[in-house]
SEDOMI-684634 format. One record per residue (C-alpha): residue in three letters; z, x, y. Coordinates in Angstrom, 3 decimals, decimal comma, m for minus. Layout:
REM residues N
{ALA; {Z; X; Y}},
...
//
This chain:
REM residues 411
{UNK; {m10,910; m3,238; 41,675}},
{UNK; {m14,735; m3,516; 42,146}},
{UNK; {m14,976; 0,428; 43,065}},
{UNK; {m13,018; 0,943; 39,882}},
{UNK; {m14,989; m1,524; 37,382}},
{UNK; {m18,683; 0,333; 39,002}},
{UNK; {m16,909; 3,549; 38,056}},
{UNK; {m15,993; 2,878; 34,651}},
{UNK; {m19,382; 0,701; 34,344}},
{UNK; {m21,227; 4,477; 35,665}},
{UNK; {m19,103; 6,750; 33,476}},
{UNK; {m19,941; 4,275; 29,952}},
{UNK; {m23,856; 4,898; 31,134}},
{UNK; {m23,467; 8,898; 31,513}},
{UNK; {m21,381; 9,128; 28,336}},
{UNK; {m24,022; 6,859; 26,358}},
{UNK; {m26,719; 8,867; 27,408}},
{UNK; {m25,130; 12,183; 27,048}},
{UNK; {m24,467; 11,088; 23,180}},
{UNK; {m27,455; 9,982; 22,634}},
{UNK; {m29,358; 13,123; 23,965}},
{UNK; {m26,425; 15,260; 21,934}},
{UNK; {m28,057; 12,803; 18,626}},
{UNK; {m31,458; 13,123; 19,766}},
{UNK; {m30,730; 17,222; 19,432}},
{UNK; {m29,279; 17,001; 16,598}},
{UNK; {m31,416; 15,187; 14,789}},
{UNK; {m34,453; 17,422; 16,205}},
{UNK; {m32,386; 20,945; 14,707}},
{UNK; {m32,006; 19,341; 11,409}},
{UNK; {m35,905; 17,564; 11,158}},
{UNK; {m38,601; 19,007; 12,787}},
{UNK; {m42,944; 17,975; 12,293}},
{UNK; {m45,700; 20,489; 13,319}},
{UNK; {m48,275; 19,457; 15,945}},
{UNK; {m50,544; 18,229; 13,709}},
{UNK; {m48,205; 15,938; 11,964}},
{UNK; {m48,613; 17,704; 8,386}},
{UNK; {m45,379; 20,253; 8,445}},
{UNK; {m42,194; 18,602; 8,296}},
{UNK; {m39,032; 20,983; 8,096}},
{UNK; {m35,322; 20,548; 7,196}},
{UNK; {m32,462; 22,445; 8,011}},
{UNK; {m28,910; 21,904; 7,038}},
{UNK; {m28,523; 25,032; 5,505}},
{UNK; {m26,739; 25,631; 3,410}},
{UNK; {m26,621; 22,867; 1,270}},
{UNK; {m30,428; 21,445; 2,281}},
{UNK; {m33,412; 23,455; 3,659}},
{UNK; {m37,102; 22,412; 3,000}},
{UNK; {m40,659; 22,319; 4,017}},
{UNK; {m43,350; 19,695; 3,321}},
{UNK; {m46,883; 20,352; 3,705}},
{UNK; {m48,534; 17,041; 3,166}},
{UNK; {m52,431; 17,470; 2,250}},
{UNK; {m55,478; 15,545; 1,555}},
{UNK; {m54,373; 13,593; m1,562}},
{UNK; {m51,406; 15,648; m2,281}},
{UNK; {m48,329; 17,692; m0,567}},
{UNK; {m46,827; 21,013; m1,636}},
{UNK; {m42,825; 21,912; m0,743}},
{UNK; {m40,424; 25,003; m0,648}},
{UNK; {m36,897; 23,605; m1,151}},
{UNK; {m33,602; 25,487; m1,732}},
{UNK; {m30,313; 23,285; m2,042}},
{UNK; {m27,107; 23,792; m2,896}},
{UNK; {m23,352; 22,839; m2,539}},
{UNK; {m22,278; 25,956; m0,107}},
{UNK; {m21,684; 28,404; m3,066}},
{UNK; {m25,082; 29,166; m3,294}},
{UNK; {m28,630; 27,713; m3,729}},
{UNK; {m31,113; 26,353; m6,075}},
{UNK; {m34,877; 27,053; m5,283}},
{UNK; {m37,542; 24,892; m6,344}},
{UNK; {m41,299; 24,733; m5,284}},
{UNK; {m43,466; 21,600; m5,781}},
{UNK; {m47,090; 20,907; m5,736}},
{UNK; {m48,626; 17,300; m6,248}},
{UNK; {m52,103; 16,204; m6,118}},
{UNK; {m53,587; 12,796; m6,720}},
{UNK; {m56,839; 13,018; m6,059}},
{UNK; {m58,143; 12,748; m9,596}},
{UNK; {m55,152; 10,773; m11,427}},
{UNK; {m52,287; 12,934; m10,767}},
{UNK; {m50,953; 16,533; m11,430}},
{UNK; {m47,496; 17,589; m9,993}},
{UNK; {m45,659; 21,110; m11,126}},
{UNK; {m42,091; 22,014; m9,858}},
{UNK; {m40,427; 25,619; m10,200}},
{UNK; {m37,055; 26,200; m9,707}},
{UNK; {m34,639; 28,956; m10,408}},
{UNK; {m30,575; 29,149; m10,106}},
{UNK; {m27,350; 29,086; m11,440}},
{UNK; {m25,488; 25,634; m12,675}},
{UNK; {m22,886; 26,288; m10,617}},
{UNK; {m24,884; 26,401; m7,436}},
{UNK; {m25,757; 22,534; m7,851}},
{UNK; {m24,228; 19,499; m5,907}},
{UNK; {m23,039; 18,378; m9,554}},
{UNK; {m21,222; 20,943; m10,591}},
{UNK; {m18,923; 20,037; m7,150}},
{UNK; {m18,881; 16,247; m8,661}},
{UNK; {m17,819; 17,218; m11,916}},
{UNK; {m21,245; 16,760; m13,620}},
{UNK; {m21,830; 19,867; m14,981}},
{UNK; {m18,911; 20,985; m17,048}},
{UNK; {m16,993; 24,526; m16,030}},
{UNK; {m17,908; 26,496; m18,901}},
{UNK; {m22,310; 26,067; m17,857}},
{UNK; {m21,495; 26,834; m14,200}},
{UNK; {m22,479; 30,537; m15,052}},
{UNK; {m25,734; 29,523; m16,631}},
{UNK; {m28,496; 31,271; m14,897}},
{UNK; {m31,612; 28,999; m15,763}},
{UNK; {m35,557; 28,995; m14,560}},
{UNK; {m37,391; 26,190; m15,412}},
{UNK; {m41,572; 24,844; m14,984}},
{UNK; {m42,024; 21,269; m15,229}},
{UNK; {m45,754; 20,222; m14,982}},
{UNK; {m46,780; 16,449; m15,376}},
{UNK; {m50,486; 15,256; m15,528}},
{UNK; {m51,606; 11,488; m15,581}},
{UNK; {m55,361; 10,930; m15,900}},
{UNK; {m57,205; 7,803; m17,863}},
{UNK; {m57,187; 9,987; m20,658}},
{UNK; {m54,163; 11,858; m20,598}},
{UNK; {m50,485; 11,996; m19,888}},
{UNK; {m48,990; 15,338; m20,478}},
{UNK; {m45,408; 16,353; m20,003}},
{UNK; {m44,128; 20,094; m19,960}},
{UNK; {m40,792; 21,726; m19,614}},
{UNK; {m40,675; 25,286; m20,355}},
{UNK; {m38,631; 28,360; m19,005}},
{UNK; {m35,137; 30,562; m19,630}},
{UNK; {m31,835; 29,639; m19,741}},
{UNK; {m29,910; 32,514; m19,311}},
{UNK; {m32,498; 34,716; m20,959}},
{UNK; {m33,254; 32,152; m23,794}},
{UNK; {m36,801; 30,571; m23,481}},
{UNK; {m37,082; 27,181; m24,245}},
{UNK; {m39,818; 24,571; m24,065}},
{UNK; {m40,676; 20,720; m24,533}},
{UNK; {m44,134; 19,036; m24,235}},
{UNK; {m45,356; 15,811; m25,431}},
{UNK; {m49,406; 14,931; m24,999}},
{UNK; {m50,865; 11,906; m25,134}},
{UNK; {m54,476; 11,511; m25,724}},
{UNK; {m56,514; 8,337; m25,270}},
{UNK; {m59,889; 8,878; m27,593}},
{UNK; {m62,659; 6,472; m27,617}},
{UNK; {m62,228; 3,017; m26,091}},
{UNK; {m64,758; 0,059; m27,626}},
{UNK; {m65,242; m3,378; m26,943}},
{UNK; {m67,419; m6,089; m27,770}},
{UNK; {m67,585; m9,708; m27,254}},
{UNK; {m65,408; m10,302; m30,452}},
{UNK; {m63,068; m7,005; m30,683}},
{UNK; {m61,543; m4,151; m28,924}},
{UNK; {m60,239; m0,945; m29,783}},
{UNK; {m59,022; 2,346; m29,097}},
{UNK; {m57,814; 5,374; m30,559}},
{UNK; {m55,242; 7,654; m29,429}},
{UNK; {m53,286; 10,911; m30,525}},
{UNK; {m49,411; 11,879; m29,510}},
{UNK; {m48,240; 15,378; m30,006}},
{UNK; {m45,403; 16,780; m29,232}},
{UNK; {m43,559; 20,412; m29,427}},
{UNK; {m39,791; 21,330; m28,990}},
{UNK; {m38,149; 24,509; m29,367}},
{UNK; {m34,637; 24,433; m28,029}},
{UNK; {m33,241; 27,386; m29,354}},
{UNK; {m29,158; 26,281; m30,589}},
{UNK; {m28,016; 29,867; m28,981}},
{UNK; {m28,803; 27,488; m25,650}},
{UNK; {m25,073; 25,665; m24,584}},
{UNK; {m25,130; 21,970; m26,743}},
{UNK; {m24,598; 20,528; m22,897}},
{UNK; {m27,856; 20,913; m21,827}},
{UNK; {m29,619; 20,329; m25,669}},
{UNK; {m27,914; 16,821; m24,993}},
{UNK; {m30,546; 16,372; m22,424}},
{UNK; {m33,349; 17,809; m24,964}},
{UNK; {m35,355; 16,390; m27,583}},
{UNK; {m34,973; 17,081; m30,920}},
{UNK; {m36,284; 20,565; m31,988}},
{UNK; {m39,814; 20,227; m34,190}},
{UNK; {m43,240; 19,074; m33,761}},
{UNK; {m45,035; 15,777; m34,385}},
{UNK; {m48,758; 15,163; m34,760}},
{UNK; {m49,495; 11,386; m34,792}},
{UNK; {m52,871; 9,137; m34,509}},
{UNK; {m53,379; 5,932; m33,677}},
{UNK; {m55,881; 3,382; m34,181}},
{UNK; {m55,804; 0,049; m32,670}},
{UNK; {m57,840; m2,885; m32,919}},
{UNK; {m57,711; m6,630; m32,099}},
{UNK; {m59,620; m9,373; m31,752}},
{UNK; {m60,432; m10,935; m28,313}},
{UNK; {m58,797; m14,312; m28,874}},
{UNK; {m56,129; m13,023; m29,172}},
{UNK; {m55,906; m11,689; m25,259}},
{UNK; {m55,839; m15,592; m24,430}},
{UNK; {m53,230; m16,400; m27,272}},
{UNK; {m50,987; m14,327; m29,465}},
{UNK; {m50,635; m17,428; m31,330}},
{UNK; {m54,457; m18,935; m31,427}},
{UNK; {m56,398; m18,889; m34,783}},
{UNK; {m58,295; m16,161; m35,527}},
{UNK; {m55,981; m13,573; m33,568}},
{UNK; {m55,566; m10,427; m35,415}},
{UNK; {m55,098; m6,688; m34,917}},
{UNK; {m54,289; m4,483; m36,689}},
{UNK; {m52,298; m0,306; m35,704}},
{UNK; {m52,875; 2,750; m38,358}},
{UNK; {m50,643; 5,544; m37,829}},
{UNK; {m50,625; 8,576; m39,600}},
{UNK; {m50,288; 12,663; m38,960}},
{UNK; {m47,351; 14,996; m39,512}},
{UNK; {m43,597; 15,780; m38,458}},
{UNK; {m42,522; 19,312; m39,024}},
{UNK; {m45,144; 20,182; m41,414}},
{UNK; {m44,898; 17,056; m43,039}},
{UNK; {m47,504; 14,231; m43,713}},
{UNK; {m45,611; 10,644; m43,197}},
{UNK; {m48,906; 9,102; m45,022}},
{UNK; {m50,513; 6,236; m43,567}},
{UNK; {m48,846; 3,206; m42,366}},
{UNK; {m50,865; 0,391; m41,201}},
{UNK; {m49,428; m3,149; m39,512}},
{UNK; {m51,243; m5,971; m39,506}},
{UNK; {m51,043; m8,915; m37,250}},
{UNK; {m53,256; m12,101; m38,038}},
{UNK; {m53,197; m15,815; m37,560}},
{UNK; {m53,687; m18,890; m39,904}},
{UNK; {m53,477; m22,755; m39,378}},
{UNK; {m49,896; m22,672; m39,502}},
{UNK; {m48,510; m19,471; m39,292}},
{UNK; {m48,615; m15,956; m37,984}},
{UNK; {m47,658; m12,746; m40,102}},
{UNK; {m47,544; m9,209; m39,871}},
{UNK; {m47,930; m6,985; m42,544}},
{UNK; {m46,395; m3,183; m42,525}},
{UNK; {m47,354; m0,993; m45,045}},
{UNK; {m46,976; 2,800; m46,128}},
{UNK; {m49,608; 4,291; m48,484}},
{UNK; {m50,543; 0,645; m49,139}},
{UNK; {m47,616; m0,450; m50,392}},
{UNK; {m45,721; m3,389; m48,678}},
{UNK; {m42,903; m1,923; m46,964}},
{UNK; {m42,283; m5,298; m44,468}},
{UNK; {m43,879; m8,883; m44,213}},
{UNK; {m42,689; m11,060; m41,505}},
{UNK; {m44,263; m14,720; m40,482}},
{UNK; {m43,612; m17,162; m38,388}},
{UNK; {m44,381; m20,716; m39,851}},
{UNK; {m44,759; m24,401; m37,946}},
{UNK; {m47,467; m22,780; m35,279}},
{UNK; {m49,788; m25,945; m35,712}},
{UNK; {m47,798; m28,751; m35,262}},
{UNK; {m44,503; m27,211; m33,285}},
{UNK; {m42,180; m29,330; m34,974}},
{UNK; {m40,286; m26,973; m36,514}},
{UNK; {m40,650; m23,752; m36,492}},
{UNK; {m38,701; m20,996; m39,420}},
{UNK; {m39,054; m16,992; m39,070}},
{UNK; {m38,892; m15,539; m42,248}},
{UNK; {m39,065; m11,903; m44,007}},
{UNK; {m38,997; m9,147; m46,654}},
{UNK; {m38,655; m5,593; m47,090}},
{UNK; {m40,282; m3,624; m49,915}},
{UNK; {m41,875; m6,853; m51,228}},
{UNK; {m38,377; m8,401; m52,077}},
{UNK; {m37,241; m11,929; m52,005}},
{UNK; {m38,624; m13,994; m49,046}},
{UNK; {m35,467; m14,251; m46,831}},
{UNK; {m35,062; m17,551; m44,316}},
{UNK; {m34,155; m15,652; m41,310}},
{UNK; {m33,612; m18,910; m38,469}},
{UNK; {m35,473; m21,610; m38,771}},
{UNK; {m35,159; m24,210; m35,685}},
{UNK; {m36,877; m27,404; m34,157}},
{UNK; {m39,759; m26,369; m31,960}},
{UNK; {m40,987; m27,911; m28,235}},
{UNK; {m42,556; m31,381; m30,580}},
{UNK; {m39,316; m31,814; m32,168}},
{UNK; {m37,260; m31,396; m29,019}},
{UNK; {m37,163; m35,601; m28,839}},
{UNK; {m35,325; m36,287; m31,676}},
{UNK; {m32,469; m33,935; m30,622}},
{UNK; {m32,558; m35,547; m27,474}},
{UNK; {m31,962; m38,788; m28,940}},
{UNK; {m29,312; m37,767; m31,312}},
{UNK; {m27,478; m36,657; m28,441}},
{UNK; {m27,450; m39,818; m26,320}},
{UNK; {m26,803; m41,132; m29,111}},
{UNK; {m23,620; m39,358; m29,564}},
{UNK; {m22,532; m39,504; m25,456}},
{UNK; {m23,281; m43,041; m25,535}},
{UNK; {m20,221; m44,748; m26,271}},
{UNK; {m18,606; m42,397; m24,231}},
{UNK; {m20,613; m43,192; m21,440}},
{UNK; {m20,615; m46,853; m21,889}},
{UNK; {m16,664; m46,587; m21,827}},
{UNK; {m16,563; m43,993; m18,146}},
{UNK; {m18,694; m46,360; m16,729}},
{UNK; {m16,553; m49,186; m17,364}},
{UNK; {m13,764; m47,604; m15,847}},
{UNK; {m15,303; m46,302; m13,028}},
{UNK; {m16,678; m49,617; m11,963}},
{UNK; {m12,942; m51,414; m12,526}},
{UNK; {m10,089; m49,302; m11,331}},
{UNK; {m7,813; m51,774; m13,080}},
{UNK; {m9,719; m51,498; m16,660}},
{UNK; {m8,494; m48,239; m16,216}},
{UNK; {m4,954; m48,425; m16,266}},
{UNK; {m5,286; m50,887; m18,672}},
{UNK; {m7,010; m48,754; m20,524}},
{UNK; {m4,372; m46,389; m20,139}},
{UNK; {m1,416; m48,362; m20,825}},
{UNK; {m2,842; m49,348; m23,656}},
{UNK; {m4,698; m46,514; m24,962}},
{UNK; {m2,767; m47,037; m28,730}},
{UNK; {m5,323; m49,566; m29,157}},
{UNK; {m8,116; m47,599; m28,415}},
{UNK; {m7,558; m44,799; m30,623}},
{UNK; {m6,535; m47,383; m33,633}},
{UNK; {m9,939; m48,940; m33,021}},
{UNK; {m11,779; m45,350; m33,304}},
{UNK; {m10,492; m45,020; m36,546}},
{UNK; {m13,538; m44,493; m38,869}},
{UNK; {m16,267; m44,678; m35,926}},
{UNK; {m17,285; m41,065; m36,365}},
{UNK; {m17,139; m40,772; m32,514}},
{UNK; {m16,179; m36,718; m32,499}},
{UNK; {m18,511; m35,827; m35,370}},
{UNK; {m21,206; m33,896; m33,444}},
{UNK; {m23,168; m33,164; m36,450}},
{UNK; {m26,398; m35,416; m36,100}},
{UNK; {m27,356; m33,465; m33,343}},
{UNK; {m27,117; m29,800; m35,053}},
{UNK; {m29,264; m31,892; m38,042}},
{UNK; {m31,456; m33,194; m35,848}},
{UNK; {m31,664; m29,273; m34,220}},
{UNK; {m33,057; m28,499; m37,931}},
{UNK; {m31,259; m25,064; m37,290}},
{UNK; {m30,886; m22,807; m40,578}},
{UNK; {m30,365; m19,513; m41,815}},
{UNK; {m30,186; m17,651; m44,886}},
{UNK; {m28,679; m15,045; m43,209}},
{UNK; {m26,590; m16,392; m41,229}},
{UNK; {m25,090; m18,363; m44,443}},
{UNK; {m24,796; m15,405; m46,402}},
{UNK; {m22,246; m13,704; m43,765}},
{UNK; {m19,972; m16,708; m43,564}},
{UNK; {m20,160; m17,183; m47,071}},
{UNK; {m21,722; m20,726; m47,609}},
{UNK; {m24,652; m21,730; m49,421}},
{UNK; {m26,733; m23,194; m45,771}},
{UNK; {m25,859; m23,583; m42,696}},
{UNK; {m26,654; m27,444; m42,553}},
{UNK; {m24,009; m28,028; m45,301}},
{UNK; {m21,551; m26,001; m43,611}},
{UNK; {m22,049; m27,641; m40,421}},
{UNK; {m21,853; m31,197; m41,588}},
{UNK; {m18,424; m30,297; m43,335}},
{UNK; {m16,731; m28,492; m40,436}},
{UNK; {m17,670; m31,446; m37,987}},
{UNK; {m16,502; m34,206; m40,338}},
{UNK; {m13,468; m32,051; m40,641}},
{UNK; {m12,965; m32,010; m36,618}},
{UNK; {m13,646; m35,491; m36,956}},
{UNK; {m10,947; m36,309; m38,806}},
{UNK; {m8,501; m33,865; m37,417}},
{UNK; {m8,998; m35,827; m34,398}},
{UNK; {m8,891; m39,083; m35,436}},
{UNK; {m5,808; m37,873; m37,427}},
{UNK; {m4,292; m37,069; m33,684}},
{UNK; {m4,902; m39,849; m32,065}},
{UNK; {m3,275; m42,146; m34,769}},
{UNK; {m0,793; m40,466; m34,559}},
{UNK; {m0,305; m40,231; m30,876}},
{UNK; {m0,856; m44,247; m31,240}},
{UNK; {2,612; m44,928; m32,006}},
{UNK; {4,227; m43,062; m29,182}},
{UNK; {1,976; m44,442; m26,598}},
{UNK; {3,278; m47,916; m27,690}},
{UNK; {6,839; m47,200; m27,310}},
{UNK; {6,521; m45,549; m24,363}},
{UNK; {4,908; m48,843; m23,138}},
{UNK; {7,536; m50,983; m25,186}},
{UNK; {10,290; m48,735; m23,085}},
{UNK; {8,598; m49,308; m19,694}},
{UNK; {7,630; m52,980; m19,929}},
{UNK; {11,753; m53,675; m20,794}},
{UNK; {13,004; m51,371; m18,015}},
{UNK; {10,647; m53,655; m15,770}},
{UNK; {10,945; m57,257; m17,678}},
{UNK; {13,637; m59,431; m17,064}},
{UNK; {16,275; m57,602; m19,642}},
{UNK; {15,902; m54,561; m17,482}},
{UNK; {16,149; m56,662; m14,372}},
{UNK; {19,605; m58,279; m16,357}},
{UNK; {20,615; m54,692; m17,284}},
{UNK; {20,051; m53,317; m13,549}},
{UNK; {22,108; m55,946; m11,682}},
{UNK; {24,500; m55,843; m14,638}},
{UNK; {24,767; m52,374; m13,890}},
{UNK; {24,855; m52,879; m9,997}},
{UNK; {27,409; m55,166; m9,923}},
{UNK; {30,147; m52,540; m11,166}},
{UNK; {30,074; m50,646; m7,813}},
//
């Protein structure tokens, strides 16, 4: 048994080794790295093969993949030694790709022949996107440009200027599967100037925060004017102001900033009617719903407690629970509503769409209306909780004693 057991033992140590020297081969067919560590090859032809040459701040790559009908081949080229500029070619049909085998790419683009250039650029003051090239013939391109002007700052105010362009021509001859993916055909030509105070990098909300954002410039040919929003702060409120051409187009402000009491977010568009969007009780005003709540949980506390510290007050309390709910009659004792009052919650809006004139009103009636639905219940539960004890205290008195041995004595 011992000459058997070292066998086996011998044979698990040769067949452990042997796999993992067959892994260790494997692995070394499929990924290979130069001498000097800066090649590093792939091979799993045909679905993967690629080669990485990693540089000084950067790498370049020659990749070709596919799902075994054919292959896709792309070329890459990053560099990050001054911000960062990457640029990928690549050139094949749809129906080449690993998604067109998951059901991605739908049948009727799987013939699409397309060759595309995607270049990105990042710098402190620039981000640039391109993606140009031919789909089956048709040339197409997108590119959007961001660029950051001058940057100022003082010991009161900061600013900065930028400009976003963009260009898309994504001719409709292309298939509508892969114009999904686009963006929409045109160019935009938009500047931006913004500007804030320094108080308000410490608080949104401090006085004396402003800034203020002026956009204008073009979209297909077409001046959108200038729009300018405003941001400032007061004692006791914050607002923004959006105009277009200097005409009011929005107004928001939040009021209640000073004291945090309560706090109410109204609006208006095109210098309308000044609309209550929520108004609510800020962190100051927090006590008062606290104490309208234990307020409201107290009797119902002071009644759990009672039972939990005498087990026999509780099946008292049980047995005669017809008395309880006659006695909370009229108590208000399921009318939550001095707790949403005390939440000062309201909202024009929020009134309008259920059709009432506030929300407080409308609160305050549908709770006394619970109330009383409840109340309602119970008295009339009352009545069958005291029969049902009536029935049980004569089954177990002395007449249902008299009517059991009455009863026994006919056997």
């Amino acid at each position: 048994m011992k000459l058997i057991a070292a066998s086996a033992t011998l044979l698990a140590a040769i067949n452990a080794q042997s796999i993992e020297v067959l892994v260790q081969e494997l692995v070394n067919k499929v990924y290979q790295v130069s001498n000097n560590g800066q090649t590093h090859t792939i091979n799993a032809a045909p679905y993967l093969q690629a080669t990485y040459n990693c540089l000084v701040g950067g790498y370049d790559s020659e990749v070709s993949f596919g799902n075994g009908n054919g292959v896709i081949s792309v070329t890459e080229k990053a560099d990050w030694t001054e911000g960062f500029e990457y640029t990928a070619t690549g050139s094949g049909r749809a129906g080449d790709h690993p998604f067109a085998s998951l059901g991605i790419f739908p049948e009727e683009v799987h013939d699409d022949f397309m060759e595309s250039t995607m270049e990105i650029k990042v710098n402190p003051t620039e981000i640039f996107y391109k993606d140009s090239g031919k789909n089956n013939g048709i040339e197409y391109i997108q590119q959007v440009e961001l660029n950051i002007g001058e940057i100022s700052m003082t010991s009161k105010r900061m600013g900065v200027d930028f400009e976003l362009t963009r260009y898309v021509d994504m001719p409709t001859s292309i298939h509508q599967f892969w114009r999904n993916g686009a963006m929409a055909s045109g160019s935009s030509a938009v500047g931006i100037e913004g500007s804030a105070k320094q108080a308000c990098t410490e608080n949104l909300m401090s006085q004396g925060c402003s800034a203020k954002l002026v956009i204008t410039g073009e979209h297909n040919d077409q001046d959108f004017g200038r729009n300018v929003a405003k941001y400032t702060v007061q004692a006791k409120r914050a607002q923004l102001f959006v105009s277009h051409n200097k005409n009011e187009v929005f107004w928001m402000a939040l009021s209640g900033i000073d004291a945090l009491e309560v706090l109410a977010l109204k609006y208006k568009v095109n210098g309308g009617k000044t609309v209550l969007a929520v108004q609510f009780v800020g962190p100051s005003g927090m006590e008062a719903v606290a104490v309208a709540a234990q307020e409201f949980i107290q009797p119902y506390d002071a009644f759990v407690s009672a039972l939990i510290n005498d087990p026999q007050d509780a099946v008292r309390a049980t047995v005669y629970s017809d008395r309880l709910f006659i006695a909370a009659q009229g108590q208000n004792l399921f009318n939550v509503y001095p707790v949403i009052k005390a939440t000062q919650f309201e909202s024009e809006k929020l009134a309008s769409a259920f059709g009432v004139s506030n929300v407080q009103s409308a609160a305050r009636a549908m709770c006394s209306v619970i109330n009383t639905n409840v109340e309602t219940f119970l008295i009339e539960v009352a009545p069958v909780v005291s029969q049902v004890r009536t029935y049980v205290h004569d089954v177990t008195g002395v007449n249902g004693e008299k009517k059991f041995q009455v009863w026994f004595d006919e056997f």
